[in-house]
C-alpha positions as CSV (number, residue, x, y, z in Angstrom):
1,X,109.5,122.7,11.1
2,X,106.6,122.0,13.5
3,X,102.9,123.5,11.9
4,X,101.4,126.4,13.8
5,X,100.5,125.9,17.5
6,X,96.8,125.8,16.6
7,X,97.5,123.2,14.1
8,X,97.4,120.4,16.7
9,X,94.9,118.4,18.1
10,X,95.3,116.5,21.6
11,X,95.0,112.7,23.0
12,X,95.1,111.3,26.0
13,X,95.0,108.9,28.2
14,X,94.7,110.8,31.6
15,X,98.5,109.9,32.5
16,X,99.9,111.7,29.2
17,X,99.1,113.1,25.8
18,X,100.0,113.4,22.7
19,X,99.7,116.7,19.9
20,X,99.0,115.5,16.5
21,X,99.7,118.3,13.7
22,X,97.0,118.6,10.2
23,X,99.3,116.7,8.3
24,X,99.2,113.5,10.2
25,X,102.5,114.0,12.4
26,X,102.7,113.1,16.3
27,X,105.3,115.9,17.1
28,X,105.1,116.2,20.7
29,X,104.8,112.6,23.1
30,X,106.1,112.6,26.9
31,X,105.9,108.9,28.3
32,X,104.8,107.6,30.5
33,X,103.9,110.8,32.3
34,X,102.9,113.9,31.2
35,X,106.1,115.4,33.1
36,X,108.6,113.1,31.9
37,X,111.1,113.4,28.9
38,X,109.6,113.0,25.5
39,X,110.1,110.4,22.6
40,X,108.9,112.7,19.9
41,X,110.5,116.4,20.5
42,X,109.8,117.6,16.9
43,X,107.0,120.4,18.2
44,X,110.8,122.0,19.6
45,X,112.1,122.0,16.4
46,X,112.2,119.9,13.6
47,X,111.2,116.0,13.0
48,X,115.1,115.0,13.7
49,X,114.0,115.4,17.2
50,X,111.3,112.9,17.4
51,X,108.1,112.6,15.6
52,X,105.7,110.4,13.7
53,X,104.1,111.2,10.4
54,X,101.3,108.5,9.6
55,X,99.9,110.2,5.9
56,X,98.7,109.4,2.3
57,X,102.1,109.4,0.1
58,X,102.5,113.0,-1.4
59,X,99.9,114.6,0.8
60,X,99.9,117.7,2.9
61,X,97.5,119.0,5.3
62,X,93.9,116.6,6.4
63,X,91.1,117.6,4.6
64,X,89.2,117.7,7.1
65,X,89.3,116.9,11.2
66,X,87.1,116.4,14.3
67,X,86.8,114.3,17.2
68,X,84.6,111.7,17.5
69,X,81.4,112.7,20.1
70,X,82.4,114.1,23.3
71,X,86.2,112.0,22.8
72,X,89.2,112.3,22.6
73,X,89.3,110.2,19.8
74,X,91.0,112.3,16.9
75,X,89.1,111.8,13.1
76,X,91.6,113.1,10.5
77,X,90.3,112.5,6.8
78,X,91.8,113.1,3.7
79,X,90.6,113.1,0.2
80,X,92.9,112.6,-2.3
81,X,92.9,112.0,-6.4
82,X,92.5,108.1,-6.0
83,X,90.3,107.9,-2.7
84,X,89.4,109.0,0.8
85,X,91.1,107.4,4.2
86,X,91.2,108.3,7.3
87,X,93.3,107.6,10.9
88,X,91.6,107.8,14.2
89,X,94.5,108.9,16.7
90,X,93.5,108.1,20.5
91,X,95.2,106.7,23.6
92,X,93.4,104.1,25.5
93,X,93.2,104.5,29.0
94,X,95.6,102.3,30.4
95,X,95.7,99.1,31.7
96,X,99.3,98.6,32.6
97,X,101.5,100.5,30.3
98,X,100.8,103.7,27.5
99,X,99.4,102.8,24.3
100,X,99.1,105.4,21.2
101,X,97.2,104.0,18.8
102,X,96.6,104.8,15.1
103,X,93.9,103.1,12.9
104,X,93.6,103.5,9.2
105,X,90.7,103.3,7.5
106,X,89.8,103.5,3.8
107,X,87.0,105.4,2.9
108,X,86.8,105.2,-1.0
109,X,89.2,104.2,-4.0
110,X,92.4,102.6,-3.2
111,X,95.0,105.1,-1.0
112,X,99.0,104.6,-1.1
113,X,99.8,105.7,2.5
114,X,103.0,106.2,3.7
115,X,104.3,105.7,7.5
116,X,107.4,107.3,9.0
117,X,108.4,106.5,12.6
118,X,111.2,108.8,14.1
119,X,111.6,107.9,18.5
120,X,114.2,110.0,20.0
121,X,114.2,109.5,23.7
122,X,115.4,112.3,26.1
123,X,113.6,114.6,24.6
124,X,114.9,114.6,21.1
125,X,118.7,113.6,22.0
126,X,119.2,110.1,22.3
127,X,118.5,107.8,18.8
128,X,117.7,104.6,19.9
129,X,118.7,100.6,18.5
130,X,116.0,99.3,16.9
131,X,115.9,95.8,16.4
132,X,112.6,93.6,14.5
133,X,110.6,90.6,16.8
134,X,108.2,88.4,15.6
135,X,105.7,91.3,15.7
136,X,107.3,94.2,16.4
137,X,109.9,96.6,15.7
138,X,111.2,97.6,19.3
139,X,113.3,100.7,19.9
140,X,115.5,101.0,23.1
141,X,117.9,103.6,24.8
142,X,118.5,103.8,28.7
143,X,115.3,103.2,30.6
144,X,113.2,103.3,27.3
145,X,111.7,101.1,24.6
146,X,109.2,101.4,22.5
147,X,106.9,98.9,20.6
148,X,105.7,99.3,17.3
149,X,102.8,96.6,16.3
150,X,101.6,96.6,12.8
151,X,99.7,94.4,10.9
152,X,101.2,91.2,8.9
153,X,100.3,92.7,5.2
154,X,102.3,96.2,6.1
155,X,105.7,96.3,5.6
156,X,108.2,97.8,7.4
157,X,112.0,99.0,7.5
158,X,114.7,101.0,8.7
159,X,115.2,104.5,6.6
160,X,117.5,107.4,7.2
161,X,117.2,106.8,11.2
162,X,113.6,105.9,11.0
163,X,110.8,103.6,10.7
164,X,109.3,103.3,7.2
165,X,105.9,102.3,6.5
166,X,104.2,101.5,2.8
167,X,101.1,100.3,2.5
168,X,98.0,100.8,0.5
169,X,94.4,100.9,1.9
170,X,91.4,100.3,-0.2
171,X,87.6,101.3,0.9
172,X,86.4,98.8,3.8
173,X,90.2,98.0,5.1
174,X,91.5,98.9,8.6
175,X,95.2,99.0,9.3
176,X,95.9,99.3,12.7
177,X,99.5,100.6,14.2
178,X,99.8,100.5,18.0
179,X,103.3,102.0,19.8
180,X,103.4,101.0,23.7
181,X,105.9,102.5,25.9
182,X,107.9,100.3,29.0
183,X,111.3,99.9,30.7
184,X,113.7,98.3,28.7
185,X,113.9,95.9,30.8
186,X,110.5,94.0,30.2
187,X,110.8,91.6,27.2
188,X,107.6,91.6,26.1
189,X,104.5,93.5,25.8
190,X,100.5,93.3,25.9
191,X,98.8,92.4,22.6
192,X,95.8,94.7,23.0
193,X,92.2,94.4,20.2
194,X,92.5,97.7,18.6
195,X,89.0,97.6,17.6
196,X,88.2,96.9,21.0
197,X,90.3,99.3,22.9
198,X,88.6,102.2,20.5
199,X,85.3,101.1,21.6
200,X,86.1,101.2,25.0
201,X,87.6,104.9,24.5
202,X,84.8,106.2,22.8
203,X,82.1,104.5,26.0
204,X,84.4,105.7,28.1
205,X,84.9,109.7,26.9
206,X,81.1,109.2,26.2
207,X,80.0,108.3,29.8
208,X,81.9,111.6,31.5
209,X,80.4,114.0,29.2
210,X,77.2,112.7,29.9
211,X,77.7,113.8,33.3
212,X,77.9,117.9,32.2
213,X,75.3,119.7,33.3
214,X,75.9,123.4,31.4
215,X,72.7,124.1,29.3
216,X,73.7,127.4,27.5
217,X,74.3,128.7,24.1
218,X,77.5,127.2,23.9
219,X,77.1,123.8,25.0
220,X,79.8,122.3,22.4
221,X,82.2,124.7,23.5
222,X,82.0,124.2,27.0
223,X,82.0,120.7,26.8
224,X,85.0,120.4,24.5
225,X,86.8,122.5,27.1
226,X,85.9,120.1,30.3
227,X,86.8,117.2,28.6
228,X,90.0,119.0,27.8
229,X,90.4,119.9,31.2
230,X,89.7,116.7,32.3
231,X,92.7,115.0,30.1
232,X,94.8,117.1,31.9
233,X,94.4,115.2,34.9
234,X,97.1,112.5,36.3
235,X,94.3,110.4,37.2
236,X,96.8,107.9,39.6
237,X,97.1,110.8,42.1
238,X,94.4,113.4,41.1
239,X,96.8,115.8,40.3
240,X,96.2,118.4,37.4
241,X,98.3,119.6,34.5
242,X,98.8,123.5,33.0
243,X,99.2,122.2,30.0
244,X,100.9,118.9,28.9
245,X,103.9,120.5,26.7
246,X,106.7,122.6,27.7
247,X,108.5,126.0,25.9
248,X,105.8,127.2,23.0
249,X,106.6,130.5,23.1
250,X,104.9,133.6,24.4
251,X,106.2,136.0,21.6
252,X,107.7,134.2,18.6
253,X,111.5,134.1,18.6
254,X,111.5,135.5,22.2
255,X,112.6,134.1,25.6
256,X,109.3,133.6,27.4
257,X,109.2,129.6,27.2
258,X,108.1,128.0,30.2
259,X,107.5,124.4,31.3
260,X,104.0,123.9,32.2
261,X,103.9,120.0,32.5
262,X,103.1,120.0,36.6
263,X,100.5,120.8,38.6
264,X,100.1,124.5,40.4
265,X,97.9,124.7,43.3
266,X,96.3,127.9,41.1
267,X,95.4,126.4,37.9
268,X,94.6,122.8,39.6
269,X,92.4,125.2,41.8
270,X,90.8,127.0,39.3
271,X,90.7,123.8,36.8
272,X,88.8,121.9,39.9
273,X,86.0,125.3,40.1
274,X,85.1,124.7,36.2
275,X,84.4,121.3,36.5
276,X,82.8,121.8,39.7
277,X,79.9,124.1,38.0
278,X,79.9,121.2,35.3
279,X,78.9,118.7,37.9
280,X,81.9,116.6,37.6
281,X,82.7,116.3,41.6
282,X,84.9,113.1,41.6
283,X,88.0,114.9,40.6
284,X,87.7,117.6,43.0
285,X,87.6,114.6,46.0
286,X,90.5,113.2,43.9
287,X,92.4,115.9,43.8
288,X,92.1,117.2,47.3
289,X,93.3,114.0,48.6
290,X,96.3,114.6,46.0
291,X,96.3,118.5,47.6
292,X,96.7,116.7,51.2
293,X,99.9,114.5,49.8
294,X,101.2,117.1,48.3
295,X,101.4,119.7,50.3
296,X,102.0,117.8,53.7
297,X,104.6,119.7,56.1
298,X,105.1,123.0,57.6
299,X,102.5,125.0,55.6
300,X,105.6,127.6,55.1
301,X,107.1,125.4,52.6
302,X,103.8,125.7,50.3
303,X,105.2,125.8,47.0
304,X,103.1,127.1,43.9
305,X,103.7,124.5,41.6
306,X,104.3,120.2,42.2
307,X,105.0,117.3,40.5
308,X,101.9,115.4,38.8
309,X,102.8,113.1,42.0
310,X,103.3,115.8,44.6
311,X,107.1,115.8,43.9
312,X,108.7,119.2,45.0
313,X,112.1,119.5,43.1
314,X,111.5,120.0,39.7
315,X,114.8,122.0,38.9
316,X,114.9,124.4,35.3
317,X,117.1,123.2,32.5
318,X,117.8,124.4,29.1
319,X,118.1,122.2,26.1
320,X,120.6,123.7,24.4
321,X,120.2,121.0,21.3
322,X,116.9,121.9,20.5
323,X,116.0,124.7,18.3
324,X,113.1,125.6,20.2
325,X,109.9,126.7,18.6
326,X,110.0,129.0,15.7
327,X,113.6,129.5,16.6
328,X,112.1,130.6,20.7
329,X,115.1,130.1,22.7
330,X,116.0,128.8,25.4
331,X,114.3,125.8,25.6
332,X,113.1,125.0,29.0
333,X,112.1,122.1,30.8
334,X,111.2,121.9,34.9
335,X,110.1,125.5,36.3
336,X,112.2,127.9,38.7
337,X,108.4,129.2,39.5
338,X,108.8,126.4,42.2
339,X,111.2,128.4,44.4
340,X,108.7,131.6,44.5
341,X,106.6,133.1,47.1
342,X,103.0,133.4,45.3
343,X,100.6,134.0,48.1
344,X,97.3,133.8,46.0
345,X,97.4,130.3,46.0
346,X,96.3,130.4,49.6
347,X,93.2,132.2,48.1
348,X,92.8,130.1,45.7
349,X,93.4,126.6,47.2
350,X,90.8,127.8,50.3
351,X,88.4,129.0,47.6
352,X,88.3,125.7,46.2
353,X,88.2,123.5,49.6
354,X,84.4,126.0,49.6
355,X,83.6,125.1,46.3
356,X,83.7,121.7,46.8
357,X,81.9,122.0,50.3
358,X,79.1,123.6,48.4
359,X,79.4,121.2,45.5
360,X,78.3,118.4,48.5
361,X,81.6,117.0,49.4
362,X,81.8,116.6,52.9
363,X,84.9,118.6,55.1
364,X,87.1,115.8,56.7
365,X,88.6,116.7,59.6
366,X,92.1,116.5,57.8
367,X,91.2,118.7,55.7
368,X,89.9,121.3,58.0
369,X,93.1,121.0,60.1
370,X,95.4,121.7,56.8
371,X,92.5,124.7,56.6
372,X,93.9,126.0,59.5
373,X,97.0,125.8,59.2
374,X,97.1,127.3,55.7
375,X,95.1,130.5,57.4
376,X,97.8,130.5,60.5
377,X,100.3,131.1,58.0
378,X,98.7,133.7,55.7
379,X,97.7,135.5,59.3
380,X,101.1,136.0,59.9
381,X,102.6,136.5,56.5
382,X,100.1,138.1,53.9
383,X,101.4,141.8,54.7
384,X,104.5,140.5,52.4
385,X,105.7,140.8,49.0
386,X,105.3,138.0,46.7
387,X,106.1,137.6,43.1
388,X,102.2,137.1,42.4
389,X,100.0,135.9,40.1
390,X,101.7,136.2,36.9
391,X,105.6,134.5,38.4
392,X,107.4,137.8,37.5
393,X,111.1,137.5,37.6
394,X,111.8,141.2,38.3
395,X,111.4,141.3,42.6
396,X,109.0,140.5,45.2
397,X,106.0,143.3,45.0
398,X,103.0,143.9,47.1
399,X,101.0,142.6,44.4
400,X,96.8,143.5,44.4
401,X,95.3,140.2,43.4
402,X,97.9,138.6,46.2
403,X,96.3,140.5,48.9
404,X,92.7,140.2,47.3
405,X,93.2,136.3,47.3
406,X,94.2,136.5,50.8
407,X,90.6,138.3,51.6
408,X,89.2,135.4,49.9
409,X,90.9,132.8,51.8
410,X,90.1,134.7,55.3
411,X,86.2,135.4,53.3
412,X,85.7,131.8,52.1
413,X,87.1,130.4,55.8
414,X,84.8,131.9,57.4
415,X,82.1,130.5,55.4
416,X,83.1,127.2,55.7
417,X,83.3,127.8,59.4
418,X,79.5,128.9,59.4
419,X,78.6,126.0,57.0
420,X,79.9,123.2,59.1
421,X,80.2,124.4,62.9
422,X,83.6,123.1,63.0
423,X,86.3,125.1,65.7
424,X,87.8,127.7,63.9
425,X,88.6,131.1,65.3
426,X,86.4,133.1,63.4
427,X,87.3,136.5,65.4
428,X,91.0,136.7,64.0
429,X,89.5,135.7,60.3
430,X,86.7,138.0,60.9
431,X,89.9,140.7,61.9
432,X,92.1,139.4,59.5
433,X,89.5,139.8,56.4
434,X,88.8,143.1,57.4
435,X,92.4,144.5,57.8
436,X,93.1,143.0,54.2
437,X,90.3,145.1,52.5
438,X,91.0,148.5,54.2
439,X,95.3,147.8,52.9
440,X,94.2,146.8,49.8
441,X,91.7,150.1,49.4
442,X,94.0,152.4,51.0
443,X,97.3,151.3,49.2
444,X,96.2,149.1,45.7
445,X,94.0,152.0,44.7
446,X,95.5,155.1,42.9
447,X,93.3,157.4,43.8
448,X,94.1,160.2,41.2
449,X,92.8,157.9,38.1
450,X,90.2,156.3,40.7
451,X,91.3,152.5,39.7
452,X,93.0,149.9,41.4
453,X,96.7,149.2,39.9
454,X,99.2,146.2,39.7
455,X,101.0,146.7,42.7
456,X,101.4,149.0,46.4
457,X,103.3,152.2,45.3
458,X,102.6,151.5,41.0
459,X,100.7,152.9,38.6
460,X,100.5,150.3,35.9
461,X,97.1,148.6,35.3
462,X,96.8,144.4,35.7
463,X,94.0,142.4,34.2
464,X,94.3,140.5,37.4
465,X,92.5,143.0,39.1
466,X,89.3,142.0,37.9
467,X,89.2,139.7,40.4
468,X,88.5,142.8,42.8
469,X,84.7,142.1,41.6
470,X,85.5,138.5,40.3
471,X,86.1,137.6,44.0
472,X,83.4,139.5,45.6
473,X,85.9,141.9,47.1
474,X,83.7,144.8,46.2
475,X,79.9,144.9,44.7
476,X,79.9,145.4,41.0
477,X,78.0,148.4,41.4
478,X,80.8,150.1,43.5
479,X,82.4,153.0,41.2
480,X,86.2,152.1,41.9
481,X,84.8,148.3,40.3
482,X,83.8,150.0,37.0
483,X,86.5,152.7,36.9
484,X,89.1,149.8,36.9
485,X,86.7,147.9,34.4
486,X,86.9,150.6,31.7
487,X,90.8,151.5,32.7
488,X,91.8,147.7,32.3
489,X,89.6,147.4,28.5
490,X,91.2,150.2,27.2
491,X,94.7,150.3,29.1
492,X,95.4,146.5,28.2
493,X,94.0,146.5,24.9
494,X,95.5,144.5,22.6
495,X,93.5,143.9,19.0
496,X,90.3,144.5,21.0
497,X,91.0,141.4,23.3
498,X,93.9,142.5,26.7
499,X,97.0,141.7,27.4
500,X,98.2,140.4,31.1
501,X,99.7,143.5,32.2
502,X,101.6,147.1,30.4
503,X,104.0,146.5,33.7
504,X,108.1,145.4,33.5
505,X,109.1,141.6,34.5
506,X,111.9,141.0,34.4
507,X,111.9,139.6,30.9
508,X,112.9,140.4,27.2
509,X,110.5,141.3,24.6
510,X,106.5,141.3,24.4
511,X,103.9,139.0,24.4
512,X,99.7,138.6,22.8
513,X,97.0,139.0,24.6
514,X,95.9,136.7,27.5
515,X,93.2,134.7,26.7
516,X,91.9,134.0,30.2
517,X,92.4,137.9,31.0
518,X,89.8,138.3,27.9
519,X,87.4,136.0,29.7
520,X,87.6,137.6,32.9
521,X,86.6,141.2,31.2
522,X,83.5,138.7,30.1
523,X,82.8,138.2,33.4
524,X,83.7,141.9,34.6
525,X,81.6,142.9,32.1
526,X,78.4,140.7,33.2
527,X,79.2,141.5,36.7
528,X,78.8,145.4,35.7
529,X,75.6,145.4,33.8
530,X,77.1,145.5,30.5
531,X,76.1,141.7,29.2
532,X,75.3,142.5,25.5
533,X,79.5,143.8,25.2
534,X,80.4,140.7,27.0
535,X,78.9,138.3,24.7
536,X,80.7,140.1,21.8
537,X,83.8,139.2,23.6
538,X,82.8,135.8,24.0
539,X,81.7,135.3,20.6
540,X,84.7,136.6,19.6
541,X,87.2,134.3,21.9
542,X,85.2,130.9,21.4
543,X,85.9,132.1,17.6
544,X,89.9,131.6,18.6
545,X,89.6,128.0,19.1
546,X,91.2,125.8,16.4
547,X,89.5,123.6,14.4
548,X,88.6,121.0,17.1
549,X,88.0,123.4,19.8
550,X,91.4,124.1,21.4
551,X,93.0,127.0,22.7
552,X,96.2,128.0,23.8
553,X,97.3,130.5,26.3
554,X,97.3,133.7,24.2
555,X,96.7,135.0,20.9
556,X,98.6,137.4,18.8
557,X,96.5,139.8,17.0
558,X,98.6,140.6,14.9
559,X,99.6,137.7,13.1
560,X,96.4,136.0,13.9
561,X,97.8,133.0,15.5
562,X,97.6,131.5,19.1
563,X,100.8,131.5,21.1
564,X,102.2,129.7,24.2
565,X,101.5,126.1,25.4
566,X,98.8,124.3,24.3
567,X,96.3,123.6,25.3
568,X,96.3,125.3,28.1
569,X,94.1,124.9,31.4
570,X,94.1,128.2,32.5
571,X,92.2,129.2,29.1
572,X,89.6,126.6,28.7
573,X,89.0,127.0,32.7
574,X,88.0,131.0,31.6
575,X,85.7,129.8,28.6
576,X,83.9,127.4,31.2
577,X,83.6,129.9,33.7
578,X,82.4,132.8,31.8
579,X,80.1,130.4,29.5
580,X,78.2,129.8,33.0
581,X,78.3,133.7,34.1
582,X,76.2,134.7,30.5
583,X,74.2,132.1,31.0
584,X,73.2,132.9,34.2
585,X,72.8,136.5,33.2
């Protein structure tokens, strides 16, 4: 069975990653996209399905693990009876085709180490032939191969539907292994330097993180969770990941296992924001123009969620021949969410587009005519129902943060207009921003409790409607903002961090408590005077990170584990954000 969802570190090579458990075992690989099927399945359930252990003989977890610097260059050590060695896991950035490569390193004494090499293409269901060349062992099925270089000393051979590896390395010695991906068509495949493709990682990781500009408390933190964010970009088109792997459960052994291997126009949004107040403004240019490619059309057909390319269809499966995660069923892979009305994205993307005007980068005309025509639509539609924020499957609703979000498109639109001079008609925003707040006051507040609730006509509390100061909806100060403050803290607790929501979705079973919810009560928090509480809770959450600074979407109190896909965006976004709100405070 796969190790525990914070047991796994991630490399990349801004096209696709990798998870790498504690014991040495690549369980999780998509290639060559981030979004396409996997060779190594074993994360969804066992290593039958894919996986590659690379490990002293007879050992169990690393001793010990890091990254090198600001990298993504994965340092796993382990001491053992008869000496130390180590493997550096990364993925260079590629030239033409994806590379994972594995160098091991002896440390002390002489190591046995043991190398076992399972590819199962389509994720997990189709065992390829292998055949040996002059320097490889090559593995093909379909539209897939795989290259396995290793060193002339290592031997190699075929065991039990695997690739076996024995060799011993003694203190000094590298032994590199390097697995490149391409169509099965191609006979051959580049020889790449290991040596020299680590270097180049390590510059390369190195120069971006020079660029950060967050001077806190927490400047390891924050860091660690830009360059995460930043290896979840698909740097060909600018588009950016949720997370790179698909169906980790929610609630163990429960249905809530979603595919979050594509790109929505919320978490890209709020992904670009974070790395905005970090100074990194290249991939907000790059992934506007991706937004522009994307999104091209009648602004009607705005979908929430697109390919890493700006595809639309990306129809929902289940894998009925995996196991799933801890025995999570069903296994799911591509997102129904694409086929949903979510109308904060409106708010979200427009937010963004004035983010990055601030930021310094100038507003083409293009993209102040898709502007437009992104606020002509919302004019005429944002008195709907939506399935919101959180992709309910239970009905449309008039959802709170939807109608906030359209205030902030209409608010930051207007903005921009001001800013730049550019025609716009300002009047009907001006109206339009105006007749949002009074609907949202009038029917998102229950006035009985004095809070504002999940949806028109509900009771149930949402973290989401933090966002009501978040957003600058309503001064901090306003009563109603620290009424629904307190009623969220202690309506949503969950093991003194808060859950999403108390409300029905549609959906089986439970779930832990939202990690970037928990962030935003940081920020509510700061926003209400209370700072010395929010840095308790942030002390707290940067405490849930794994060993090498890595957090998942939620976190189950109970059992003291994280849970969902990992790692995921939408979480590492919140730390950034909320790192920058205490240290402005």
């Amino acid at each position: 069975m796969a190790g525990r969802i914070e047991d796994y570190a991630l490399v990349g090579d801004l096209q696709t990653a990798a998870l790498v458990g504690r014991d040495g075992s690549v369980d999780w690989l998509c290639l060559p996209r981030f979004d396409s099927p996997s060779c190594f399945a074993g994360l969804l359930g066992d290593r039958g399905h894919g996986a590659w252990r690379l490990a002293p003989v007879g050992a169990g977890d690393c001793t010990r693990r890091r990254y090198l610097a600001d990298s993504l260059v994965l340092e796993s050590v382990w001491a053992t009876p008869v000496g130390t060695v180590r493997t550096l896991d990364f993925m260079p950035q590629r030239d033409r085709v994806p590379q994972l490569v594995r160098i091991v390193e002896g440390l002390t004494g002489s190591v046995p180490m043991r190398g076992e090499l399972r590819l199962r293409f389509n994720y997990g269901r189709v065992e390829p032939w292998v055949r040996r060349t002059e320097h490889h062992r090559v593995a093909v099925a379909g539209p897939d191969s795989a290259w396995l270089r290793v060193p002339p000393g290592v031997h190699t051979y075929g065991q039990d539907g695997s690739t076996a590896s024995d060799f011993t390395v003694r203190a000094g010695e590298q032994v590199p292994f390097v697995l490149t991906w391409q169509p099965s068509h191609l006979h051959s495949t580049p020889r790449n330097d290991p040596a020299r493709a680590l270097a180049d990682t390590l510059e390369g990781w190195q120069r971006w993180a020079d660029v950060c500009r967050y001077e806190g408390d927490w400047h390891q933190a924050v860091l660690r969770s830009l360059l995460t964010l930043k290896a979840l970009a698909y740097e060909p088109t600018g588009g950016i990941v949720a997370a790179p792997t698909a169906s980790l459960p929610e609630a163990m052994g429960g249905e809530r296992n979603w595919d979050y291997r594509f790109c929505w126009l919320r978490d890209s949004s709020l992904t670009l924001s974070a790395l905005l107040r970090g100074g990194f403004r290249e991939e907000a240019a790059a992934w506007r123009k991706w937004l522009l490619r994307a999104i091209a059309g009648d602004p009607g057909d705005l979908q929430a969620v697109y390919g890493v390319a700006g595809e639309r269809g990306l129809p929902e499966t289940e894998a009925d021949w995996l196991p799933g995660y801890g025995g999570s069923t069903p296994v799911r892979f591509g997102n129904a969410a694409v086929r949903q009305l979510q109308l904060d994205v409106y708010g979200e993307v427009v937010d963004t587009m004035h983010l990055a005007l601030r930021a310094g980068i100038p507003m083409e005309r293009q993209v102040w005519s898709l502007l437009r025509m992104l606020m002509t639509f919302l004019e005429k539609h944002w008195t709907e129902p939506d399935e919101g924020l959180w992709e309910v499957r239970g009905g449309r609703r008039h959802f709170v943060h939807s109608k906030v979000m359209a205030w902030v498109a209409a608010d930051r639109a207007l903005k921009m207009a001001e800013l730049t001079g550019l025609p716009a008609p300002v009047e009907r925003w001006r109206e339009m921003r105006d007749a949002v707040h009074a609907d949202v006051c009038a029917h998102g507040y229950d006035r009985r409790r004095g809070v504002f609730v999940q949806h028109y006509g509900g009771h149930q509390l949402d973290a989401a409607t933090l966002f009501v100061v978040k957003s600058g909806f309503l001064p901090p100060d306003d009563p109603r903002v620290v009424r629904t403050v307190e009623a969220v803290r202690a309506g949503l607790d969950h093991g003194g961090l808060i859950r999403r929501y108390a409300d029905a979705d549609g959906l089986r079973g439970s779930e832990g408590a939202f990690l970037a919810c928990s962030f935003w009560l940081v920020d509510a928090l700061v926003a209400i005077g209370r700072r010395e509480e929010a840095r308790e809770l942030f002390v707290r959450l940067v405490s849930l990170r794994n060993d090498v600074g890595l957090l998942a979407e939620e976190w189950d109190p109970l059992e003291g584990r994280q849970l969902g896909n990992m790692p995921q965006a939408f979480s590492h976004v919140a730390l950034v954000n909320s790192a920058f709100e205490l240290a402005a405070a």
